[in-house]
Each structure stands twice: as structure tokens, then as C-alpha cells.
PAPA-212717 format. One line per 10 residues: number of its first residue (from 1); for each residue x, y, z of N, C-alpha, C. Coordinates in nm, 3 decimals. Example, Ala and Ser with C-alpha at 12.3 -4.5 7.8 and 13.67 -1.06 7.14 Angstrom:
// residues 2
1) 1.319,-0.569,0.780,1.230,-0.450,0.780,1.320,-0.330,0.780  1.285,-0.225,0.708,1.367,-0.106,0.714,1.290,0.003,0.787
END
This chain:
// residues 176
1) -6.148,-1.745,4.268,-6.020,-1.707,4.211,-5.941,-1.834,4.185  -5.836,-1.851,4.076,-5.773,-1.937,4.052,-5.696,-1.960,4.141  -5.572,-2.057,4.074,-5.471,-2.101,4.188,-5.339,-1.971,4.206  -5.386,-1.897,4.075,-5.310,-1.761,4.063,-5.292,-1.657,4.179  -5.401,-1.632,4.223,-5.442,-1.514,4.306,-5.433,-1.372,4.284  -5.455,-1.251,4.330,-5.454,-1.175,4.332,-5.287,-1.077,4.288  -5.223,-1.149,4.404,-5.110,-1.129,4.392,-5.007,-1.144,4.266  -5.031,-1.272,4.200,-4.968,-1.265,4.092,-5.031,-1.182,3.954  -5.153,-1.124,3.953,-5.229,-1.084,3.890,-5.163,-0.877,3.889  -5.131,-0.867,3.965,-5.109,-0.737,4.016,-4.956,-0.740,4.012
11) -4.875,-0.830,4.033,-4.723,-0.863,3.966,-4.721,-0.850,3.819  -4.800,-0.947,3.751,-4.800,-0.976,3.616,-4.841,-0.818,3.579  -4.972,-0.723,3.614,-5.007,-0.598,3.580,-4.893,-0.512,3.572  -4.789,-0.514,3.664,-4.700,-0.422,3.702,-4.602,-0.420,3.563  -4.538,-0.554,3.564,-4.433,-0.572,3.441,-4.495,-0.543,3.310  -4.607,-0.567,3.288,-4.641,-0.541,3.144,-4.697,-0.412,3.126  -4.750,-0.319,3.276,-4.803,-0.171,3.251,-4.658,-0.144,3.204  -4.562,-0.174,3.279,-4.415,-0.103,3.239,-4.317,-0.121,3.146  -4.374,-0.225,3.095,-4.336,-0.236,2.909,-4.428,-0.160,2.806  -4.543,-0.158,2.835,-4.639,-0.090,2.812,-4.626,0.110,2.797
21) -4.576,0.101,2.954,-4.574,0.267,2.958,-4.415,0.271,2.877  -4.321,0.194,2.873,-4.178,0.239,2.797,-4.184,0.259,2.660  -4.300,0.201,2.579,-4.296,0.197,2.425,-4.349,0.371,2.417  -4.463,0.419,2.509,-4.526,0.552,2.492,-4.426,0.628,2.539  -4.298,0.624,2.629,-4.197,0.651,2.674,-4.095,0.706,2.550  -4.073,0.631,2.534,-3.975,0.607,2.406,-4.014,0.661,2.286  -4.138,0.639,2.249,-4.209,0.743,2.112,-4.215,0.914,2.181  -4.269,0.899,2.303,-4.272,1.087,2.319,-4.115,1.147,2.322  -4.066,1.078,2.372,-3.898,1.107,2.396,-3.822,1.162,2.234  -3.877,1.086,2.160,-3.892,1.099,2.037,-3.943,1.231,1.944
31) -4.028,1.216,1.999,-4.148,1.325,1.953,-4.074,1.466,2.009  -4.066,1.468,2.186,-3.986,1.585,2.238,-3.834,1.647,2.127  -3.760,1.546,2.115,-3.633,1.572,2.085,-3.646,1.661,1.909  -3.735,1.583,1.825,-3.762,1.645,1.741,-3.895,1.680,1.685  -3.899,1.790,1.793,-4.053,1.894,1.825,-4.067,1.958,1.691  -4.005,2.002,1.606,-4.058,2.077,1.507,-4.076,1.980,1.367  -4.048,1.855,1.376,-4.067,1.746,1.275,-4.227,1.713,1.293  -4.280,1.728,1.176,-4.419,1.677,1.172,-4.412,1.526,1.145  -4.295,1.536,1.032,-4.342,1.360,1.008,-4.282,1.271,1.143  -4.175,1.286,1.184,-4.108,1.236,1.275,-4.253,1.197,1.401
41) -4.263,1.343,1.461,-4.387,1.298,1.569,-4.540,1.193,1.498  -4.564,1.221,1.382,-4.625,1.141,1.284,-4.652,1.005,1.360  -4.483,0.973,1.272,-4.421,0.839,1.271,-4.415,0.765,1.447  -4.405,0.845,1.501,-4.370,0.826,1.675,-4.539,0.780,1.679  -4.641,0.868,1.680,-4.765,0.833,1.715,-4.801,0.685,1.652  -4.824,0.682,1.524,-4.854,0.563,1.449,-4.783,0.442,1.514  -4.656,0.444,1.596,-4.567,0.327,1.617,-4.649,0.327,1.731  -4.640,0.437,1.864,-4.708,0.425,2.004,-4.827,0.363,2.004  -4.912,0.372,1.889,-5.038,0.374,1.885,-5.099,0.202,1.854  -4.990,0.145,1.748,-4.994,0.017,1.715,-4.931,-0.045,1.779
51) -4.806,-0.034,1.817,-4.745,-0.099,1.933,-4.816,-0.130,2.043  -4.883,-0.017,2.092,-4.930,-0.061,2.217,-5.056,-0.156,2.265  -5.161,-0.122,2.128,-5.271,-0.179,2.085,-5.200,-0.338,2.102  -5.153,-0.324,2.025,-5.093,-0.507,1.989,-5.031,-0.572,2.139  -4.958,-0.478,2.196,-4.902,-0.561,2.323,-5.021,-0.568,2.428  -5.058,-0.480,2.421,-5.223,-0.529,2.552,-5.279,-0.590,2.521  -5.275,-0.649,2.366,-5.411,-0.766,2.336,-5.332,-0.903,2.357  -5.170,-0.882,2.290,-5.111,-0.998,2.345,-5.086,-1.041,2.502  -5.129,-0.931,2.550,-5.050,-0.941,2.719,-5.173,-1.001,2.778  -5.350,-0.972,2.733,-5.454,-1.016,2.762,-5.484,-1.166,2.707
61) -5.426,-1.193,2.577,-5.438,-1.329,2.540,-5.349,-1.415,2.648  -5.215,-1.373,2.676,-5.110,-1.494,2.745,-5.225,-1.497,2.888  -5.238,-1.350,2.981,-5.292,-1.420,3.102,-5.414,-1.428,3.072  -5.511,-1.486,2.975,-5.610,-1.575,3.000,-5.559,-1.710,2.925  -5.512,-1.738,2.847,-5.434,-1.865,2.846,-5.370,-1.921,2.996  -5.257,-1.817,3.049,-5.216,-1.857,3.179,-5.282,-1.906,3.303  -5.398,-1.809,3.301,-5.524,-1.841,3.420,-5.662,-1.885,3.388  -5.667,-1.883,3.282,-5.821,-1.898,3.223,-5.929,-1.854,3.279  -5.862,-1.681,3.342,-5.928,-1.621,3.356,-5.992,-1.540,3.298  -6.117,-1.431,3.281,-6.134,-1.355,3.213,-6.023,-1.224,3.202
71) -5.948,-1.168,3.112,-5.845,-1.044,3.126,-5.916,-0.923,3.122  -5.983,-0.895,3.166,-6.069,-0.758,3.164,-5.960,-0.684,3.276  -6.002,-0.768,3.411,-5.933,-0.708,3.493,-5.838,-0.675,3.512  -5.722,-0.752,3.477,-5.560,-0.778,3.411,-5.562,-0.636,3.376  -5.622,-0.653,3.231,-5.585,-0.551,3.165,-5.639,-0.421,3.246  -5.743,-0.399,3.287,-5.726,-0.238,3.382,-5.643,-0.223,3.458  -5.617,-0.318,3.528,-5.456,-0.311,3.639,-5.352,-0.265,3.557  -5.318,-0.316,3.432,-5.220,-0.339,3.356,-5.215,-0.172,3.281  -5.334,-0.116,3.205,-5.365,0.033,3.197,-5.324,0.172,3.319  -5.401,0.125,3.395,-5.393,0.212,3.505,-5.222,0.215,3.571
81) -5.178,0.106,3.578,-5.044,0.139,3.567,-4.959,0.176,3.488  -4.979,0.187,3.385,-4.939,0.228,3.252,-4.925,0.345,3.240  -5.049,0.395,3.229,-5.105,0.550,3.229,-5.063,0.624,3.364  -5.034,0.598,3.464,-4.912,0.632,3.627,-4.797,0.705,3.531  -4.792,0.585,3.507,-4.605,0.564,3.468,-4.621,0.730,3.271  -4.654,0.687,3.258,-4.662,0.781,3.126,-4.673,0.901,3.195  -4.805,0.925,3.230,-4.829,1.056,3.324,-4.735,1.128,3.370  -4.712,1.083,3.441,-4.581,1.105,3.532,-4.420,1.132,3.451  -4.442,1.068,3.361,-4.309,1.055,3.270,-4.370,1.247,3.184  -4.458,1.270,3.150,-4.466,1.342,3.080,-4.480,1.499,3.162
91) -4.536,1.478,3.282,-4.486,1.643,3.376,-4.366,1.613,3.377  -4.278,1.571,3.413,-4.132,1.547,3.415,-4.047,1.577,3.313  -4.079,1.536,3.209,-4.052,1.574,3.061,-4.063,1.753,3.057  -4.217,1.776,3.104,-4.224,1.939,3.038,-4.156,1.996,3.157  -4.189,1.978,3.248,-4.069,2.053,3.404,-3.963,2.062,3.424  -3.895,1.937,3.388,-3.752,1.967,3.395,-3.690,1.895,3.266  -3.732,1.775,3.207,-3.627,1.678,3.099,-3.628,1.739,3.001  -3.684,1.816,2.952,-3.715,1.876,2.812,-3.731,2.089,2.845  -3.643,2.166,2.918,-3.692,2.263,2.978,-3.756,2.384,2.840  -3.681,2.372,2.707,-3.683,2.405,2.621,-3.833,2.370,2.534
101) -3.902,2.295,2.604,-4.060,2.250,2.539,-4.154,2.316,2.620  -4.133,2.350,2.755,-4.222,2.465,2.830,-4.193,2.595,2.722  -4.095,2.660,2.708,-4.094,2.734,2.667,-4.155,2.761,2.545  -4.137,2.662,2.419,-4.234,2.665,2.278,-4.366,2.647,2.355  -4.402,2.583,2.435,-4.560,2.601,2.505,-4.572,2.748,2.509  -4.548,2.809,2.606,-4.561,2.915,2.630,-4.525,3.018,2.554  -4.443,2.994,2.444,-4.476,3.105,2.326,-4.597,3.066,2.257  -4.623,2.973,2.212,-4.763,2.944,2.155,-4.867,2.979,2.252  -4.874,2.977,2.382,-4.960,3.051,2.472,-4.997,3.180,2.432  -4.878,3.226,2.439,-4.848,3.409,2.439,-4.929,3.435,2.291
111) -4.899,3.376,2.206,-4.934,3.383,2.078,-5.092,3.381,2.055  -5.153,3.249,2.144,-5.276,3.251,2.119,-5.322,3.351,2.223  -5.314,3.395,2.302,-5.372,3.523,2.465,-5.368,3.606,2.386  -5.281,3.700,2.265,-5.329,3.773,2.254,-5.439,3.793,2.155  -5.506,3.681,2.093,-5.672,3.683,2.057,-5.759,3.716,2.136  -5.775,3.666,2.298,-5.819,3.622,2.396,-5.897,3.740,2.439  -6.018,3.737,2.483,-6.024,3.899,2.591,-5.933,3.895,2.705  -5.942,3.984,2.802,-5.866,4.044,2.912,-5.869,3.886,3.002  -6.003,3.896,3.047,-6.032,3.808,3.119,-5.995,3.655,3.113  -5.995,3.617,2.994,-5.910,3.504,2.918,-5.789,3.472,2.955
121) -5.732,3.568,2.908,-5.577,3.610,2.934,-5.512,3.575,3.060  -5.630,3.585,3.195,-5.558,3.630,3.315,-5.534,3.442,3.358  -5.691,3.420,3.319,-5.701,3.251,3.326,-5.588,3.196,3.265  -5.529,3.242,3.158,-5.405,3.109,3.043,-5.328,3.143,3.130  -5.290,3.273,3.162,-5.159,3.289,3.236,-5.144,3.240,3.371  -5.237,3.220,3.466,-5.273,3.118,3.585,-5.203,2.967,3.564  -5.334,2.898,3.401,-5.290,2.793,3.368,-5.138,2.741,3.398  -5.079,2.838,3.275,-4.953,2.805,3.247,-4.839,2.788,3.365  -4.897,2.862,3.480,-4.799,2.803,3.580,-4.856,2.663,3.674  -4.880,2.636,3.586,-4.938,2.459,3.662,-4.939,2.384,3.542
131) -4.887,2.419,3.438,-4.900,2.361,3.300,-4.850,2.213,3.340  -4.733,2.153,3.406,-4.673,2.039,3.384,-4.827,1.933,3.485  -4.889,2.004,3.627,-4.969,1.943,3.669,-5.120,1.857,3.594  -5.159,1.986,3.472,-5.212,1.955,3.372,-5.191,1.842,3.294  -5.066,1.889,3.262,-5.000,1.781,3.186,-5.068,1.608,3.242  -5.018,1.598,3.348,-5.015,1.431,3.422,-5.139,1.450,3.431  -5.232,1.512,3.521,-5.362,1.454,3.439,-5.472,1.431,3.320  -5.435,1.488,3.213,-5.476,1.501,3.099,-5.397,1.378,3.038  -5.261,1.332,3.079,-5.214,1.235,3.004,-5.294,1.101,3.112  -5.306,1.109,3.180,-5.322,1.016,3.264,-5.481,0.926,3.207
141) -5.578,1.076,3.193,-5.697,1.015,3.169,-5.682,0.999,3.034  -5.651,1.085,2.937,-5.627,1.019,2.810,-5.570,0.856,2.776  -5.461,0.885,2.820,-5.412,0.714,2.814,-5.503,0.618,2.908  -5.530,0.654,3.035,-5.664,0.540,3.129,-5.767,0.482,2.995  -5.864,0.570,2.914,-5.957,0.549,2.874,-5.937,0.508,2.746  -5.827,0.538,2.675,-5.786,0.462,2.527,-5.771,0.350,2.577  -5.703,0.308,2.689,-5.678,0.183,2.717,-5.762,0.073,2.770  -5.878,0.125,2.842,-6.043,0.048,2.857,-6.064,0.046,2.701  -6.079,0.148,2.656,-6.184,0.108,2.566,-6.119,-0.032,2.424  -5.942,-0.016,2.426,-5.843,-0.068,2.427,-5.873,-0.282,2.428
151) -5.897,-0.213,2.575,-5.945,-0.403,2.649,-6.043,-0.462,2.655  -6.148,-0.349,2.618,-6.282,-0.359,2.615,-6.320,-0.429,2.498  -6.300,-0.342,2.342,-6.254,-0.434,2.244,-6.181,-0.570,2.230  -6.057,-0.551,2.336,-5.970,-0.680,2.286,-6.043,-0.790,2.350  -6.131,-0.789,2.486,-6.198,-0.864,2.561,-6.281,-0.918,2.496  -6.303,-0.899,2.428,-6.438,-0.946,2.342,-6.403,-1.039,2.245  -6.288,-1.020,2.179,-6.174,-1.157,2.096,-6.149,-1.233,2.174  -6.057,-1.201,2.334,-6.029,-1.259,2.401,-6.120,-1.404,2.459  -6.246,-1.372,2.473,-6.335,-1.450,2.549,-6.356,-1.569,2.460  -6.385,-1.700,2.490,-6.457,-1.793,2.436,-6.578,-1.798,2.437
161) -6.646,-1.816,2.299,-6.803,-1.763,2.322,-6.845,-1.921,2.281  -6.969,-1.936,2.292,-7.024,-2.043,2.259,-7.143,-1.989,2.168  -7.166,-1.995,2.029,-7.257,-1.906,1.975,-7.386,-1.958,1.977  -7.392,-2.103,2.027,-7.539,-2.162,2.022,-7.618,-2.139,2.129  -7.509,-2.137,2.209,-7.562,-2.111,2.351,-7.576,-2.214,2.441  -7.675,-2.278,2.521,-7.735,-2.387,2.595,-7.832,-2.481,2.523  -7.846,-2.385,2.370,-7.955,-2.469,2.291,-7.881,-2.571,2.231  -7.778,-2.515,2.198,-7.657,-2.624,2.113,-7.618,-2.741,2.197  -7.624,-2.745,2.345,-7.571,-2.822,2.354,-7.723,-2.905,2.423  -7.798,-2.856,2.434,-7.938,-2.979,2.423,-7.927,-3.065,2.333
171) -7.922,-2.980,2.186,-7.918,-3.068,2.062,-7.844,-3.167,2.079  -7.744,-3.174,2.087,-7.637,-3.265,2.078,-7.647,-3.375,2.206  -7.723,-3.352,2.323,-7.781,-3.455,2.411,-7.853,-3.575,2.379  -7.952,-3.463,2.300,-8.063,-3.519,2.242,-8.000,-3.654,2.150  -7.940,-3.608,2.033,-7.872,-3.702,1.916,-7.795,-3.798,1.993  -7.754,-3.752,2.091,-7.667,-3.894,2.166,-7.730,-3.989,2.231
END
């Protein structure tokens, strides 16, 4: 490990999951307030979506510049806290911040149950009273795994490669 350690690695994760989780914050907040706007929630996704892309690749470029470490790890610390913080922001949202968005849920519930057989029916209506629990984990793993696959990609820019390999630098022994 560098002269960094662990500790600052898991500091640095914390502040940038939480700039990180405020931009997805701020677009759903968005999205909630004007629920029946298609373009609006549109526009919210496309911003969450590029915004966030761009700040994890920049947040993975500074701490491997900073540590010259590999950011793989960074960045899952940096995700996984992210995706906490969203999660969590979004049962909260349908439970109590937004009480008026359970409810369009649950008319669109009602709406689709009665396609449903009997048995169907008894299951959505179960669901729906745990709907906000759903919620945080479905957002949780959704956002976890956009965001690997996220760093996984950006890791791969991130890294310094050497494309010759060990052969390249024989050659150049050799000539000297």
C-alpha cells in the first residue's frame, strides 16, 4: 500500500460516493416533483446518467494520479457508497418525501391486478405493502452494478498499459 493508506482511500470514497449519490439525488427529486412529464424525467435521466459517468471516471483519474494506485478499488468503495446513499434516499422518497407517488404506484398496481389471476393478485397486494423496502434494494443493486461495470470500463482508460510489453523493452536494451 502507498503512503496513502487505507484510511484515506475510504475518506476520499466517502466524499465523492456523496457527490456522486447528490447528482442521482437531485435528478430523481426532479423526476418525483414532475411525475407526469415525460420529457422532464427524460431530461433528468440523460443528465444523471452522463453526469455521473463523467464524475466517476474523473474521480478515478485524480486518485490514481494522487496515489498511483490502481482505482478499481476506489471506485467500488466510491459506488457502493453511492448506491447506500441513493437507495436509501429513494424508500424515503416513496414512504414519506413524496407520499403522493405511493399512491400513483398503487393505482397503477390496482390497474395492472386486475389482468392478473386471483393468485397474482394476492402476491401484488402483499408486495405493495413493502413497496418502499423493494424500492432500496432494487435501487441499490441497480445503481451497485451500473457502477462496476461503470469502473470497470473507466479502469481500463485509467490504467497505463505498455503495449509492447517486456519485448519492447528488450529491444531497446539491445540497441543501447
Amino acid at each position: 500500500m502507498s503512503e496513502f493508506g487505507k484510511g484515506y482511500k475510504w475518506s476520499q470514497a466517502a466524499v465523492k460516493g456523496l457527490l456522486l449519490a447528490l447528482i442521482t439525488i437531485v435528478c430523481n427529486t426532479i423526476t418525483y416533483i414532475f411525475h407526469g412529464s415525460t420529457i422532464v424525467s427524460l431530461l433528468a435521466f440523460i443528465v444523471r446518467t452522463v453526469a455521473s459517468i463523467w464524475l466517476l471516471v474523473t474521480f478515478m483519474k485524480q486518485y490514481a494520479a494522487t496515489t498511483g494506485e490502481n482505482p478499481m478499488g476506489f471506485a467500488l468503495c466510491t459506488v457502493l457508497l453511492s448506491s447506500l446513499v441513493c437507495a436509501f434516499y429513494d424508500a424515503a422518497a416513496i414512504a414519506w418525501l413524496f407520499p403522493s407517488l405511493m399512491g400513483q404506484i398503487d393505482e397503477a398496481m390496482t390497474q395492472s391486478l386486475s389482468m392478473m389471476p386471483a393468485e397474482g393478485q394476492g402476491i401484488m397486494e402483499r408486495m405493495m405493502d413493502h413497496y418502499p423496502r423493494i424500492a432500496f434494494f432494487s435501487t441499490f443493486i441497480k445503481d451497485f452494478i451500473f457502477g462496476l461495470i461503470v469502473a470497470a470500463i473507466a479502469n481500463s482508460s485509467t490504467r497505463k498499459k505498455d503495449i509492447f510489453g517486456d519485448e519492447g523493452k528488450q529491444e531497446e536494451d539491445e540497441l543501447a
